[in-house]
C-alpha positions in Angstrom: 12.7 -34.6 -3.8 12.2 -30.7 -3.3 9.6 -28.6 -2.3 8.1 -25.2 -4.1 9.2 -22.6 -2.1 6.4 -20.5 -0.3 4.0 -18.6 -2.1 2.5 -15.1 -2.1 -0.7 -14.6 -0.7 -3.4 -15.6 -3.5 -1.3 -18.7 -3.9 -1.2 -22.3 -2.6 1.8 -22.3 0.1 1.6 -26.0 1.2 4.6 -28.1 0.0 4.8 -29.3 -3.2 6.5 -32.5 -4.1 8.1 -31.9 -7.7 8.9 -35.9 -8.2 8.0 -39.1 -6.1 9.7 -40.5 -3.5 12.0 -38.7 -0.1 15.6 -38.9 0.4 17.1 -40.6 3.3 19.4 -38.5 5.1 21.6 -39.0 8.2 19.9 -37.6 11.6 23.0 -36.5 12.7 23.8 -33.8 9.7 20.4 -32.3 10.5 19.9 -29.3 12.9 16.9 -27.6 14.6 15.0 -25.1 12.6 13.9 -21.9 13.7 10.7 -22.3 15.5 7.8 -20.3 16.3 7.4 -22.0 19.8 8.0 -20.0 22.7 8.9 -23.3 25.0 11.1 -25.0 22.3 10.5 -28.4 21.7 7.9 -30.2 23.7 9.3 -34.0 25.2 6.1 -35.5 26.2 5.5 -34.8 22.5 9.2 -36.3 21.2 7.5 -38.8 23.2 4.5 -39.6 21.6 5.9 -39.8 18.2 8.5 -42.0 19.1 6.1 -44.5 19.8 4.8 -44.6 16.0 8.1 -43.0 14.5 8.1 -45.6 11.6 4.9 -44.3 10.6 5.4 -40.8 10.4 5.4 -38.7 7.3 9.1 -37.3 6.0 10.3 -34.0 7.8 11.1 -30.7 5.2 14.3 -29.6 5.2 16.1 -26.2 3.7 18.6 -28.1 1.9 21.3 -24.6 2.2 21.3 -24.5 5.9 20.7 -28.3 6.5 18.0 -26.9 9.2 14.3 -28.5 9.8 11.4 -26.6 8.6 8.7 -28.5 9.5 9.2 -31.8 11.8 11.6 -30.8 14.4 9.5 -32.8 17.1 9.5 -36.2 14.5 13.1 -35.3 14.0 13.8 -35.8 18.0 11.8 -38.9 18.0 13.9 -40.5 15.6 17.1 -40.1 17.3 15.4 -41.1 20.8 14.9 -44.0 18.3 18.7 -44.5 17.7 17.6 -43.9 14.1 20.3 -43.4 12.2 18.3 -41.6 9.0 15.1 -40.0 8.2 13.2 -39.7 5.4 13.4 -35.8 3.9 11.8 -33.4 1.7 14.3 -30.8 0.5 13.0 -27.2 1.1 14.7 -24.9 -1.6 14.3 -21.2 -0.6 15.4 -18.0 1.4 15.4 -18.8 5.2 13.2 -16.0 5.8 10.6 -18.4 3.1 11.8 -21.2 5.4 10.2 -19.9 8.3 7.0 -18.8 6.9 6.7 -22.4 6.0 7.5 -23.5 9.6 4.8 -21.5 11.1 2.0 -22.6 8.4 2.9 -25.8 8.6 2.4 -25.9 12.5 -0.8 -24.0 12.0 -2.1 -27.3 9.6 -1.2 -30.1 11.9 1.3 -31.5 14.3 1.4 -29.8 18.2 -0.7 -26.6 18.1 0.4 -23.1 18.2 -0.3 -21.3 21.5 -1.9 -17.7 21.1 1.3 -16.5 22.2 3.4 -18.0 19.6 1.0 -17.7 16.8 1.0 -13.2 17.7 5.2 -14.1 17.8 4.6 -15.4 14.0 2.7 -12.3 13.1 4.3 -9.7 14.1 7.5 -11.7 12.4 5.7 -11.5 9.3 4.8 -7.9 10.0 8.3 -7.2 10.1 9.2 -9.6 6.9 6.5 -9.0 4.6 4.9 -5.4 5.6 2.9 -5.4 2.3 1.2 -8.1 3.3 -2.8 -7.3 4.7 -4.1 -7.8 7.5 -6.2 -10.9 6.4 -3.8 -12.3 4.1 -1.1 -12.2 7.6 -4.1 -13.5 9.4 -4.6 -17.0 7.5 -1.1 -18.1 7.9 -0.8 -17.5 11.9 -4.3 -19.0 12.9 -5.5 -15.0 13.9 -8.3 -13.1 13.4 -7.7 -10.2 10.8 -8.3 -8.0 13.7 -6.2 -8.9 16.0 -3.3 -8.6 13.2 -4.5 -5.6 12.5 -3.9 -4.3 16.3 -0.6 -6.1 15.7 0.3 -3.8 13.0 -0.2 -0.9 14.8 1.6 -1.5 17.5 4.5 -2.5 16.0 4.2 0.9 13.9 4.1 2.6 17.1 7.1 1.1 18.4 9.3 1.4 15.4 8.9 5.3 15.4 6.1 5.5 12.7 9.1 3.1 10.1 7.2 0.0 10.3 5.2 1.1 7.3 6.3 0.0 3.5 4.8 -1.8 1.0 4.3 1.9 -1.2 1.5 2.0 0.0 -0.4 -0.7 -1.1 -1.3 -4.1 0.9 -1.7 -7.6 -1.2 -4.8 -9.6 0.2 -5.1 -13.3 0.6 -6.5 -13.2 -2.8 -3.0 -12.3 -4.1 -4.2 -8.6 -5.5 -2.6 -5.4 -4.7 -4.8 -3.0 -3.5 -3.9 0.8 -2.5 -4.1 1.7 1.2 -5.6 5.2 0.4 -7.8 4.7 -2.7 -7.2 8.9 -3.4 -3.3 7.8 -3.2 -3.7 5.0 -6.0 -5.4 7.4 -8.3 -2.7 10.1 -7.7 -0.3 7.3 -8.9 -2.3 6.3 -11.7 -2.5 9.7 -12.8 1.4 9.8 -11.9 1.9 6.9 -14.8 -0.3 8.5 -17.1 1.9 11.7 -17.1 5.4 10.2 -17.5 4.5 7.1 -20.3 1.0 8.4 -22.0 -2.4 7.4 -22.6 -1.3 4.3 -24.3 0.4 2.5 -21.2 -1.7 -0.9 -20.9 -4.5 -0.5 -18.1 -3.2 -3.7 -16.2 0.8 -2.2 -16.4 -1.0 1.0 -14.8 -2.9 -0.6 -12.3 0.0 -3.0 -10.7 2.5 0.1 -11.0 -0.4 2.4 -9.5 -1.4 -1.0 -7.0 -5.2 -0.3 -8.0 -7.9 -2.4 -9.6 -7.7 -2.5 -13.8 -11.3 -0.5 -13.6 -9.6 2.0 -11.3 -7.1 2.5 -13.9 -9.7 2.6 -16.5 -11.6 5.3 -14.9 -8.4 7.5 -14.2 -7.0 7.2 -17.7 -10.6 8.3 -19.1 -10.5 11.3 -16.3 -7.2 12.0 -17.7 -8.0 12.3 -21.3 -10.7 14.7 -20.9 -8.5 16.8 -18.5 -11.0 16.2 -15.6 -9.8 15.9 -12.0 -8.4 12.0 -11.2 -10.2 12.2 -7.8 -14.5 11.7 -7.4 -15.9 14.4 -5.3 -15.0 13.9 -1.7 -11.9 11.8 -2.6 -9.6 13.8 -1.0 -11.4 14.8 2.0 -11.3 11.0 2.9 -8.0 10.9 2.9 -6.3 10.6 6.6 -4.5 13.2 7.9 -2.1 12.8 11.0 -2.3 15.6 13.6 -0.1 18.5 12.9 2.8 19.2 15.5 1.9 22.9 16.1 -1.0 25.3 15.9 0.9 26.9 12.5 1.2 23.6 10.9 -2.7 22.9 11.6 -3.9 26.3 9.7 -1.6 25.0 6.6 -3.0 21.3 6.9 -6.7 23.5 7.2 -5.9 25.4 4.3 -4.7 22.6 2.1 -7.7 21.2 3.1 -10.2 24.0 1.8 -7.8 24.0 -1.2 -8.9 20.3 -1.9 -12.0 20.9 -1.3 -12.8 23.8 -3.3 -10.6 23.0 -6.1 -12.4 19.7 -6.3 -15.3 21.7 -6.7 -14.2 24.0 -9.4 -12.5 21.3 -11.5 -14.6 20.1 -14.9 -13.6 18.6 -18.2 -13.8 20.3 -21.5 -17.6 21.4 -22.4 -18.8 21.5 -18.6 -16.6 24.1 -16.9 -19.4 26.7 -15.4 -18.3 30.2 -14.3 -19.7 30.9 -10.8 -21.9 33.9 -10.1 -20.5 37.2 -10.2 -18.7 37.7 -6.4 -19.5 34.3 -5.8 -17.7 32.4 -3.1 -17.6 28.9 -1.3 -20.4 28.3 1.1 -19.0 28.7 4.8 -16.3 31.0 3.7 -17.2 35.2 3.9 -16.0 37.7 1.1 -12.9 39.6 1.6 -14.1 43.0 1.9 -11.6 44.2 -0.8 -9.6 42.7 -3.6 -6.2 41.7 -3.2 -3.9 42.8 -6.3 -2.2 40.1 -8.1 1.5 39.8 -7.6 3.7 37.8 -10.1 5.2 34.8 -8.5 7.7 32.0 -9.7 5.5 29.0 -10.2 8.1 26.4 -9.5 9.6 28.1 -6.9 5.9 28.3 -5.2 5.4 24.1 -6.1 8.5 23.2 -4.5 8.0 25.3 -1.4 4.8 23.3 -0.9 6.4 19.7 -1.7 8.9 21.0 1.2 6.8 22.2 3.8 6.5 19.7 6.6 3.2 20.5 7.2 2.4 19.4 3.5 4.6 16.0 3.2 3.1 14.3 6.4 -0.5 14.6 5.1 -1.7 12.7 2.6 -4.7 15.1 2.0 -2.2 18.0 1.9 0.3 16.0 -0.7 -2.9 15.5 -2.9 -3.9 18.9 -3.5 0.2 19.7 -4.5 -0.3 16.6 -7.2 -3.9 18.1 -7.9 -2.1 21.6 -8.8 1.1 20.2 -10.6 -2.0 19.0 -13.1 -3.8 22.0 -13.1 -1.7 25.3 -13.5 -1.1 26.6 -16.6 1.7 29.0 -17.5 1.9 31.7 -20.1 3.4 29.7 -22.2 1.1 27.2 -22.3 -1.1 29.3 -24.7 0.7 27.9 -27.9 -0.8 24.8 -27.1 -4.3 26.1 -27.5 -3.9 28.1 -30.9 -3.2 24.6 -32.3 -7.1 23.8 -32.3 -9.3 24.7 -35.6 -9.8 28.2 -35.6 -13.6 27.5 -36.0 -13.2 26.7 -32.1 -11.5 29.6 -30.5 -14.8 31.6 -29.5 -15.9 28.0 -27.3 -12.1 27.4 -26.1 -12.2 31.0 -25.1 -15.6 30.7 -23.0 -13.7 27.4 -21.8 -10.5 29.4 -20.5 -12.9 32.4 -18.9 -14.9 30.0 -16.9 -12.1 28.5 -15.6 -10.3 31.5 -14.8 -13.5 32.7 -13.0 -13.1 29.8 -10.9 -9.8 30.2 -9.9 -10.3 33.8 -9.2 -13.2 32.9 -6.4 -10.6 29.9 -5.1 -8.2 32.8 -4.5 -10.7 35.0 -2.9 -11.5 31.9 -0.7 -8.0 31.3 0.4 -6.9 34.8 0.6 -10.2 35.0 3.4 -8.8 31.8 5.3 -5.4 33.4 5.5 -7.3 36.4 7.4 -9.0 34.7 9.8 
């Protein structure tokens, strides 16, 4: 008989017999398992067990590697027995599966974990299964979510900030994938959206994106109508670790007002407003003259910011640089437009003014923060 092998978080992980019955098999072609135990087997436990070893259930067994998963202490009883076979449950599955297994199955019964071996197990599984959360890490070692959590971030710490994968996205105990930075999730929605359409199926969006289908949904309506993927104040949520130097701070600042105030200025078809005349951002004073506009290479300008250091080690940064790649519109992007009923040009036309008028104070606003 065999065992499933273990599950992902969401599913049921305890063994599975898939038909009746165990398989005798010699003690002597069986080997100790990894173990979670910082003391190694316990005697006065061998002990114990030997005392009712005809009464004990079957051990599991990786069947590749011939090593115990789960009853390494009723595998010792039987041979201080002089057993010469034990009953076994075949475990088929990677080894790194196998020990998952071992440590959930100590966590259910048999000698209990100490504290120590049961932070051992986690920060194992931090290093095995990084995509896992907190909580969902937490059920299988016997720990709170928050102590797992400190786990985690030591661990990052101590692998040089590499201890982090997963894309960016954590699967709970409930088996769902859900993004670590929501604004990242809806940047990779929007990502999807670009490269395959509108028709792409809202659940193949949300697992590629690692969002919720109604995250999706919303994001692919957002999209259609042009708007912005991010709510108002998305972006600023987004964490932002420090900058190395006092230059790299005013760029991660000025991306910052640039996702702000872009966030701000950024309407669907039909709602785009033109601010007042002279108008700028609250906070922020008028430059005191206008700055003539100087033709740049657009690309060039997009790729200098995907570059910058300053820009790829903030996710708030990163977002604005998605935020533009959706938003600027080249010269020859006016074809597109003249494609529309001509009995719409006058409204498109007070569309493209307004939003030029917007851009033109979110470059008075920037040009200012470069001053100061």
């Amino acid at each position: 008989m065999a065992v499933d092998t273990v599950a992902a978080p969401g599913t049921d992980a305890v063994a599975r017999p898939h038909s009746p019955g165990t398989v005798p098999v010699p003690v002597d072609d069986l080997l100790d398992g990894a173990s979670p135990r910082r003391s190694g087997v316990d005697q006065e436990h061998v002990a114990v067990l030997a005392e009712a070893a005809d009464s004990l259930p079957p051990i599991v067994v990786h069947r590749p590697s011939m090593r115990v998963v789960d009853g390494t202490h009723r595998l010792h009883a039987a041979r201080s027995r002089g057993r010469e076979t034990i009953d076994v449950v075949w475990f088929d599955g990677t080894e790194a599966e196998a020990f998952l297994h071992t440590v959930e199955a100590n966590i259910r019964h048999g000698l209990p974990l100490t504290l120590a071996d049961r932070k051992d197990a986690a920060r194992w599984i931090l290093r095995s299964y990084p995509q896992w959360s907190d909580r969902a890490i937490a059920v299988r070692t016997g720990l709170s979510d928050k102590t797992v959590g400190v786990l985690r971030r030591s661990h990052a710490a101590g692998s040089g900030g590499q201890a982090e994968a997963g894309g960016g996205v954590r699967i709970g105990s409930d088996g769902k994938a859900r993004a670590l930075n929501p604004a990242e999730g809806r940047l990779r929605c929007w990502d999807v959206l670009s490269q395959q359409g509108g028709d792409v199926p809202l659940r193949e969006i949300a697992g590629a994106a690692g969002v919720s289908v109604e995250t999706a949904r919303d994001v692919r309506k957002r999209w259609r109508r042009g708007e912005n993927p991010l709510p108002p104040g998305a972006v600023a949520a987004a964490p932002a670790p420090a900058p190395a130097s006092a230059s790299a701070a005013a760029q991660v600042s000025a991306c910052a007002v640039r996702a702000t105030v872009g966030a701000a200025a950024t309407h669907g078809p039909g709602t785009v407003n033109a601010p007042a005349t002279g108008g700028s951002s609250p906070g922020l004073r008028r430059r005191p003259r206008s700055v003539r506009a100087q033709p740049i290479e657009l690309g060039t300008v997009l790729e200098s910011l995907r570059r910058d250091p300053a820009v790829r080690y903030s996710n708030e940064a990163r977002a604005v640089v998605r935020w533009l790649e959706t938003h600027v519109i080249s010269r020859s992007d006016a074809e597109i437009v003249r494609r529309l009923p001509a009995h719409q040009a006058t409204r498109i036309a007070a569309v493209a003014r307004a939003t030029a008028a917007s851009w033109e104070a979110i470059a008075r606003d920037l040009e200012i923060l470069a001053t100061e």
